[in-house]
Structures are given as C-alpha cells and as structure tokens.
Residue, then its C-alpha position, 0 to 999 in steps of 0.5 A: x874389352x877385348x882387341x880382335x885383329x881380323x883381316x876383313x873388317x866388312x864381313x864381321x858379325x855385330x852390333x856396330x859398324x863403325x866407318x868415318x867420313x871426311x867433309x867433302x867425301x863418302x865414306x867406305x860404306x854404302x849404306x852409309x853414302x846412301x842414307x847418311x850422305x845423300x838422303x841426310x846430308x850429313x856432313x861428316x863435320x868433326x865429332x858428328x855422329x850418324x847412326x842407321x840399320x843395315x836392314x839385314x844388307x850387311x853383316x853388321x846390325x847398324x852403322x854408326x858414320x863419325x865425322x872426322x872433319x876435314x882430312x888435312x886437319x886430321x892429327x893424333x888428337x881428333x882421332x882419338x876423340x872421335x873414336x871415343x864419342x863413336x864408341x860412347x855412342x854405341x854403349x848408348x845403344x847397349x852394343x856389346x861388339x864394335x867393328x872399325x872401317x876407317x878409311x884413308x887414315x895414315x896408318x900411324x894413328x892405330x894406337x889412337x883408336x884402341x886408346x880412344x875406345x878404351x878411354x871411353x869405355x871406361x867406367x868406375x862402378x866397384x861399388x855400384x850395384x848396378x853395373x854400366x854397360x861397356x863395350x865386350x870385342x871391338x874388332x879392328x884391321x890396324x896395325x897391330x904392334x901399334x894397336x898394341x902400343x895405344x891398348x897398353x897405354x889405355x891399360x896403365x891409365x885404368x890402373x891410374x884411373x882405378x887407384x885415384x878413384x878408390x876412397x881414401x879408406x881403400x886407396x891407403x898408403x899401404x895399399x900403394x906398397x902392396x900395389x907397387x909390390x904386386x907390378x913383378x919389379x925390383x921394389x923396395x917399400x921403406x917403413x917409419x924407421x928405416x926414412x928415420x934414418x935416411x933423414x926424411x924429417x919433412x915428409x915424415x912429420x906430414x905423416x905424423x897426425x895419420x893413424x896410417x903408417x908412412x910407405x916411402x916406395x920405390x921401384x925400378x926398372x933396369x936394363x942392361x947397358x941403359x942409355x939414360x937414367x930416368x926417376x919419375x916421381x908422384x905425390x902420394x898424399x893418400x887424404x889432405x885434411x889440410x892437417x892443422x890447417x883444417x880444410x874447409x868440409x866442402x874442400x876435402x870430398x876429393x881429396x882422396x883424388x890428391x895421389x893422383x901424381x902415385x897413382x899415374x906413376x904406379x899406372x906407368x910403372x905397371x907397364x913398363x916391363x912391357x914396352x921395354x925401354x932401353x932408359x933405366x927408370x926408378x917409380x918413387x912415391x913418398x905415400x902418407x895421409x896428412x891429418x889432425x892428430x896428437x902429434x901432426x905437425x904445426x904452422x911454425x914448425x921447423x922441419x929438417x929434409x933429408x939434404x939438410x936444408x930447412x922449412x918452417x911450416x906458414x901452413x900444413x895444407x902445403x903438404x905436398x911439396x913438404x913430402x916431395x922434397x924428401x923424395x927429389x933429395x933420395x932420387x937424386x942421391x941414386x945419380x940419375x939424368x932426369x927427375x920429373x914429378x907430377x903432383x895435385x900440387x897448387x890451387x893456384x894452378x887450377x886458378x891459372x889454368x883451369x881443367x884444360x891444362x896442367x902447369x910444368x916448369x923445371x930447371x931444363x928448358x930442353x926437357x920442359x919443351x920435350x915433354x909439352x911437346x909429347x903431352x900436346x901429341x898425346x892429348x895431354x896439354x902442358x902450359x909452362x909457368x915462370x919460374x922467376x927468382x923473385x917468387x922465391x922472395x915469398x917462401x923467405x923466412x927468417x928462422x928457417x932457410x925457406x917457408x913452404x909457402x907465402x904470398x896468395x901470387x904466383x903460388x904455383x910459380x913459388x912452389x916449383x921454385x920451393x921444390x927446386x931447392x932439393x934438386x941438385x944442379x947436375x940432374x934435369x928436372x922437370x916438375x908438372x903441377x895437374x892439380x886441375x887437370x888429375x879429377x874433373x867434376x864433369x865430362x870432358x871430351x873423351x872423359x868421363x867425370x872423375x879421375x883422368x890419368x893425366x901424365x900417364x901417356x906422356x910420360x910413357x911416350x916420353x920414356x919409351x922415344 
C-alpha cells in the first residue's frame, strides 16, 4: 500500500471515500448526511459501517461512513480499530484506492490511521496461488511526520509478521541471521564454537537434537552520547518438537509460531535506524530448534549457563527459558540500564490470560508500569503477574541450583522467577510472556488469523519516548 499526502481530500478520484460520524453528529459528507443519516438513520455507533454510491456527485465512487462512537470516548485505540474495519470493508468491495476525510479528530491520532490500514490490509499469501486483494493508494490529509511514525511501525510489524508466519522449514535459525544481517546494523551472529566458548551450555544443549546449527544473534544500534542503554531480547525457538518430552501431534502445528518473540525483535530492529532514538539498543536472539535426535538433551540433565549457575532439566518442553537464560546472562555482561524479553514462553499464561492480553513481571516496578502503560495506548494490553518468591519453591532441586520447571500452578509466575535468576541486580528487567497473544486461531478486532506482531508497537514506542 502506498501513502498519498494530498491537500484536498474532497476532490480525489477513487474507489472509496472514506468520512467518520460521531453519535449525535453529521458527517463532513453530504451524500452521506443525506442518505446515511436522515433516510437510514444510522447512528454512527463504534465500528458500524454505511456504504453507499455518489451517483457520479462526487469524485469518489462510493462512500463508506464509519461510526466512531461517541467523541468524548475517542482515544488511540478506537481510531485504529475503526480505520481498520472501514479498510476490511472496502477490500470486501475490490477497492484498490481509498481516500480519508475524518473530521473533528485531534490531529494527534494521524499514525493510528495509516497504522490501522496497514494492519488490515495485511494478508500472508506467499504460498497461495491465488493471491488476496489488498488495498494499492490510500490518500490521506493528516500529518505527515506522524502519519509516517504509524506506517513505519505497521512496516516492522509486517516483517514480524511475515517472519513468524513463515514454516519452520524457511523460518530457520539461519535464516534469523541472514535477516538480521540484511537490517544495515552493526551484527554480530555467533556459531556453535564461538557460544562454546562463552559458556552458553543451557542454550546449546536445546540445540543439541536439531540438524540446524544454533545462531546466537546480535545487533546493535549506537548513537553518540546515548542517554540510556536498552537490550531487547526474543525467544528464538525456530520449532518446539517438546524435544525428548515429545509434543502432543495436534500441539505442535504451530509451533513454528514459537519465534514469535525473534521475530518482533528483527521487526523492531528493522526500523530503528529510522526513528533515530537517542537510547543505545542491543537486538539479541539465541535462535535454534529444540528437537528429538542422537544427542538432544534429556528429563535429568544438569546444564551449565553461562553465569554458572545451574538447572537440572524436569522437562524439555520447557526450553524457552533454558535458551533465555544464556541470553539475559551475555546482555547483562554488555552493562546495560534495562533488558526486556518477549517470549511464547507459558501455556499457563495462555490459561490465565487468554488471547486478549500478554503477561509481563520483571524486577522493576517503574519499568513493568511504563511499559503496561505504553502497550494499553498502543493497542497492546499487558497484565502483570506476581512474581511472589514462594513460586520459586516449585523450581527447587535437590541436585542442581533450580529445575526449569515444576508444579501444573502458577507456572507463568515461576518462569518469570527461573529466568530472574540470570539478571543481575543492578540492571531493570522486564519480562513479557505473549504466548497468547503472539498467533491467534481466528480474527481479532483488526487481525486477521495468525501471527499478530505482539510487542513490536510498544517496544518501539517505548524506546523512541
């Protein structure tokens, strides 16, 4: 989709108009007021949608009204949603042009339009043959800076997108490094040998049953005179077999869906160049498929991380944070501020929270409230889970310092707490479980089904404040 800045949006040749009404108002659009409004009584309610002809009045072929409620209940959110059910509706109508004429919007929810339609426009067809129809020029009158912010954004979400939708035969830990490598930023992809010798034991024994060599990854973006330095890091699990602790068949279909935390890094990361934020911000991914082979690792096992401390294995389906740990230990040896990960992590987070929010918890409340805050603005809700000591009891071992995992309770809680133990105590954490909320099995508001792009938007937000 192409971004058109006119001047006058009224006057544009297209397939659609697109105008919004507030309950209680008229719209900017005679046609509209006419037929919409006083014949049809519409009511401009939120989400509703009117579509009619301009019988050749007008520049544009049709015009579609979208109700945005009431105005004092406006807010980033509805706008975004709005724009991206008007712009479903005119791909159901085979429109290839769209123009917008909101009226009376505060000019500061620009990027939620063209974020929006980008959203919805959205479609993973690379191995279809027939192809779906997708809007080509959408013309707006907004902002353009800001309207720029909300494409860029869309933009790195399509990438995240894209990457965690791709089956795990194409989306391989190779590939992670050679898209990394491709972003134009100072990286840096560590072999087999090279996390050997870093002593990154945990992770690599994940790696151990998989035919794919292992890609520890790391980007960078450094300004000069940075006011705080920032890592961001995303499970990389390319496939999740369950390893040794084989999946059930029916568990596994999606499992290619368990990057999703490496590909919204690689999404961010893709893009940050290009917002130019004054934070120094390190993208790593500890990449790698966790599979049955001659030598996967084992229930019993006693693996080694790289800060020394140890974890004997209760299962390998629990992989995720076994690969995490090495990577929380090698960001906070680069003396970072903060460190946030995002990771598929826990089905017991799906269990508490469903697919309309992700789990966060961390060891800073001041960075835990930032970050709910920004993601609740950005569309993206948070929902912070306890991280009470006595659900590390479950993790106890009495071989190792912690087993990396336990009791069926709390499970989502008792992760956060196993990870914890690789962070350091002078550096802010912050850990966001999106198991449910990373790939959904059907629509969901301005999603299609599949791969949502979770934590792109707020972590871009929150690092470019």
């Amino acid at each position: 989709m192409e971004i058109k800045f006119i001047s006058d949006v009224k006057k544009q040749e297209c397939d659609i108009l697109l105008v919004n009404m507030f309950e209680g108002e008229e719209t900017s659009n005679d046609i509209a007021n006419e037929y919409a409004l006083k014949q049809d009584k519409f009511e401009g309610k939120f989400g509703t949608t009117y579509l009619l002809p301009t019988y050749d009045k007008q520049p544009a072929k049709k015009v579609l009204v979208v109700g945005l409620g009431k105005k004092e209940d406006l807010n980033n959110n509805k706008v975004r949603e709005a724009m991206s059910k008007a712009v479903k509706k005119a791909l159901q109508m085979k429109a290839k042009s769209l123009t917008v004429d909101f009226e009376g919007i505060n000019l500061d929810y620009a990027d939620m339009i063209s974020e929006g339609a980008m959203i919805a426009d959205y479609a993973f067809d690379k191995y279809k043959t027939e192809k779906k129809d997708r809007l080509e020029t959408l013309y707006v009158n907004t902002d353009e800076a800001l309207t720029k912010k909300g494409q860029k954004r869309a933009e790195a979400m399509e990438l995240t997108r894209n990457i965690a939708n791709e089956p795990a035969q194409y989306a391989t830990p190779e590939k992670l490094a050679e898209i990394a490598l491709s972003l134009g930023l100072e990286t840096k992809v560590y072999n087999r040998k090279e996390c050997e010798e870093m002593g990154m034991n945990a992770y690599l024994a994940v790696a151990r049953g998989s035919a794919k060599e292992p890609k520890f990854i790391h980007m960078k973006y450094i300004p000069k005179n940075p006011k705080k330095r920032i890592a961001i890091i995303g499970k990389g699990l390319c496939f999740d077999s369950g390893g040794m602790d084989l999946k059930p068949a029916s568990s596994m279909l999606t499992m290619r869906d368990d990057m999703s935390g490496a590909a919204c890094i690689l999404g961010v990361m893709s893009k940050i160049k290009e917002f130019a934020p004054n934070v120094e911000v390190h993208g790593i991914i500890a990449a790698c498929e966790n599979m049955i082979g001659p030598d996967a690792y084992k229930p019993g096992d006693i693996l080694t991380a790289k800060n020394g401390k140890t974890i004997e294995i209760d299962n390998t389906d629990a992989e995720g944070r076994v690969t995490l740990a090495d990577a929380l230990c090698y960001a906070c040896e680069l003396k970072v501020d903060e460190i946030i990960d995002i990771a598929t992590l826990t089905g017991a987070c799906m269990v508490a929270l469903g697919t309309h929010a992700s789990g966060i918890m961390g060891n800073n409340d001041q960075l835990v409230k930032k970050l709910i805050e920004i993601g609740e603005k950005s569309g993206e809700r948070y929902w912070e889970m306890p991280m009470f000591k006595e659900y590390f009891d479950s993790l106890k071992s009495e071989i190792a310092d912690m087993k990396n995992t336990g009791s069926r309770w709390g499970g989502a809680s008792a992760a956060g707490l196993f990870l914890k133990e690789f962070v350091t105590d002078d550096v802010k954490w912050a850990h966001l479980d999106v198991a449910g909320t990373a790939f959904i099995d059907k629509p969901i508001k301005e999603f299609c089904k599949g791969a949502t792009g979770i934590g792109v938007r707020t972590l871009i937000k929150y690092i470019t404040k």
